[in-house]
C-alpha positions as CSV (number, residue, x, y, z in Angstrom):
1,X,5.5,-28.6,11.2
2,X,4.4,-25.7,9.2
3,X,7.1,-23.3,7.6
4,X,6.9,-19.7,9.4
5,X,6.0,-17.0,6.6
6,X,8.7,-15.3,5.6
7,X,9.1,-11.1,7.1
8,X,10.9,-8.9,5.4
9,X,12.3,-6.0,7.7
10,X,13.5,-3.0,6.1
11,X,15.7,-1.0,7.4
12,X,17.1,2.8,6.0
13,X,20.4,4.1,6.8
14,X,22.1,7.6,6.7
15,X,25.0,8.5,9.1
16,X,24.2,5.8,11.5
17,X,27.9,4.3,12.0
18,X,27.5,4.7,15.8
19,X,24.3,2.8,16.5
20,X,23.7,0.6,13.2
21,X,25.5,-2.6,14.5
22,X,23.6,-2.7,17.5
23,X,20.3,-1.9,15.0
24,X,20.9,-4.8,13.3
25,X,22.3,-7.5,15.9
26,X,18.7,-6.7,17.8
27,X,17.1,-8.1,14.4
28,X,19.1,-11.0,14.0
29,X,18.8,-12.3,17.3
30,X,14.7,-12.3,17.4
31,X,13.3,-15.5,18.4
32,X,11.4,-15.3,15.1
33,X,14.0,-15.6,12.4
34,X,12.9,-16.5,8.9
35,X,13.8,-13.1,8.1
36,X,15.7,-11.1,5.3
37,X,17.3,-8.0,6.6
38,X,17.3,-5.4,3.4
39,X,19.3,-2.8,4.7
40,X,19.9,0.8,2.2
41,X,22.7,3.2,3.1
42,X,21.2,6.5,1.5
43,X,24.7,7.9,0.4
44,X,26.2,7.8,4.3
45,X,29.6,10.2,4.5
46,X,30.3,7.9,7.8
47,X,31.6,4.5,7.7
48,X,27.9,2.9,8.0
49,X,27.8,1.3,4.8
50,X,31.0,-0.2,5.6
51,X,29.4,-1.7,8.8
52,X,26.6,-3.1,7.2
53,X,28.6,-4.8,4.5
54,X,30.1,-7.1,7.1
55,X,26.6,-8.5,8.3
56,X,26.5,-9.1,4.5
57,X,29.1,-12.1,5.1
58,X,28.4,-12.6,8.3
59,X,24.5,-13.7,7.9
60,X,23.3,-14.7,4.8
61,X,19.8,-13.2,5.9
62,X,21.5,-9.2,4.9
63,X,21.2,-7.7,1.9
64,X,21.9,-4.2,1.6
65,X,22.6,-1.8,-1.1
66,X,24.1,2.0,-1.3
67,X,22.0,4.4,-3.0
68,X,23.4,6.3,-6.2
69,X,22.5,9.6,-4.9
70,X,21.1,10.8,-1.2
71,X,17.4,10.3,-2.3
72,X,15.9,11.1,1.4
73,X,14.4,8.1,4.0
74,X,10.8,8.1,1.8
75,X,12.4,7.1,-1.3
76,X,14.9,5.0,0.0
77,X,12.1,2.8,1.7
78,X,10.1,2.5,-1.5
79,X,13.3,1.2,-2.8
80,X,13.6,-1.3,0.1
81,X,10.2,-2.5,-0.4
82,X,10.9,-3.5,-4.0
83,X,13.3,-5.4,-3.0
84,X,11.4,-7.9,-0.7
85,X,10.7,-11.7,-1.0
86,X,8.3,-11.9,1.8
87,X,4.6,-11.9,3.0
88,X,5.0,-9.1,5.7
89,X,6.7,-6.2,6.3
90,X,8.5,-5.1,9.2
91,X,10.1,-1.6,9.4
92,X,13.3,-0.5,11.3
93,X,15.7,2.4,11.8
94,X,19.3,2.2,12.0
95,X,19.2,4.0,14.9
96,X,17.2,1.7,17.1
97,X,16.9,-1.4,18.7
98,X,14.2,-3.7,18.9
99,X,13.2,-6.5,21.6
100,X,14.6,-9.9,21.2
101,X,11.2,-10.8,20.7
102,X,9.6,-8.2,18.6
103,X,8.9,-9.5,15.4
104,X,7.3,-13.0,16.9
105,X,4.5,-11.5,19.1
106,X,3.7,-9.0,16.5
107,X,3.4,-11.6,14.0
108,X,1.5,-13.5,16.4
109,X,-0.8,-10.6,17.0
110,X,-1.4,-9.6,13.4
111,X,-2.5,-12.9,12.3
112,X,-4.6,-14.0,15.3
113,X,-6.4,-11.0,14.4
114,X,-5.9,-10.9,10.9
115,X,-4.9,-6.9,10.7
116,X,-3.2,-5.5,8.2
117,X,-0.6,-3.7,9.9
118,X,-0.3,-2.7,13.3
119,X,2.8,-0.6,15.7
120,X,3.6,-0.1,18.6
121,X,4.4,2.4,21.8
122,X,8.1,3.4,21.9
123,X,10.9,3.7,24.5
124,X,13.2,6.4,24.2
125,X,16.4,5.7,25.6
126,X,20.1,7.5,25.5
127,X,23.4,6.7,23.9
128,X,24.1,4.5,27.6
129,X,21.1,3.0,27.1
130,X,19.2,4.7,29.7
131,X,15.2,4.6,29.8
132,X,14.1,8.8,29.1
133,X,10.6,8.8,28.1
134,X,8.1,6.5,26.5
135,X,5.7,7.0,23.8
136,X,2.6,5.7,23.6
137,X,0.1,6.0,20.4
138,X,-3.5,5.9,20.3
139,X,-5.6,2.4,19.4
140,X,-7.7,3.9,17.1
141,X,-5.5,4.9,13.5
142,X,-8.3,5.4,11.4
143,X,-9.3,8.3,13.9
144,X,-6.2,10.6,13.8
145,X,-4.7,9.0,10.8
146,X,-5.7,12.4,8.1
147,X,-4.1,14.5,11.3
148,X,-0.4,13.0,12.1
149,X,1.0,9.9,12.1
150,X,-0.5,7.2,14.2
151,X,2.5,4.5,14.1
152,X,6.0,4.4,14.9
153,X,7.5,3.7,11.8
154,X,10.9,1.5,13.3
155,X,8.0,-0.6,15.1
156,X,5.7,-1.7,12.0
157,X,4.5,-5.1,10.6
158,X,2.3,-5.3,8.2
159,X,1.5,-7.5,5.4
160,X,3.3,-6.8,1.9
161,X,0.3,-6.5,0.0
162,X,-0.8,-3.7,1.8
């Protein structure tokens, strides 16, 4: 049997202490799991970093590291990305949680079509858990891509070299 490709999901964190755990628990348990979680505390003043240091011995899948100085979500995921070992991307927030089976029928659906990175709609729920609102983003990126943001970044895969 053939070796699943290796995603790397990268995952920011700043102040999250009261939703990381769950952020991370909903990427551990996907049914697609040759993963590495590369988790970055950018400089929390909760206990996040903390939180995230226990998955650390808990799952040998986490890394994480604590940024020198609060360098902002943009820099800290550049720094996250240089860090990866594998052939796709997948991006995540501290603050959210992802469906059991995210990662595998995303992967399934970028190769089958052989894009290069593809999102999808979002769910917006409260701190209960409640359903608010959804989200839904238009097919067509390279339409409205110079005019706002087509994806939603804690629900990207993509491939590395992209």
């Amino acid at each position: 049997m053939k070796a699943q490709p290796l995603i790397s999901v990268i995952m920011p964190c700043y102040n999250s202490e009261d939703y990381i755990e769950e952020a991370i628990e909903s990427i551990l348990n996907q049914t697609y799991n040759n993963i590495e979680v590369i988790i970055a505390d950018d400089c929390s003043t909760d206990k996040s970093f903390d939180l995230i240091k226990r998955y650390t011995k808990k799952d040998k899948r986490v890394r994480c590291f604590k940024n020198k100085k609060n360098i902002g979500c943009t820099k800290t995921l550049n720094k996250l990305i240089e860090q990866t070992k594998g052939q796709y991307i997948a991006r995540m927030d501290a603050d959210d949680i992802s469906f059991e089976d995210r990662i595998e029928k995303q992967f399934k659906l970028l190769t089958k079509h052989n894009y290069d990175v593809l999102g999808t709609n979002i769910i917006f729920i409260d701190s209960l858990g409640n359903k608010k609102n959804n989200r839904r983003y238009r097919n067509n990126i390279s339409s409205i891509i110079k005019s706002e943001n087509p994806l939603a970044h804690p629900t990207i895969l993509m491939k590395k070299k992209i």
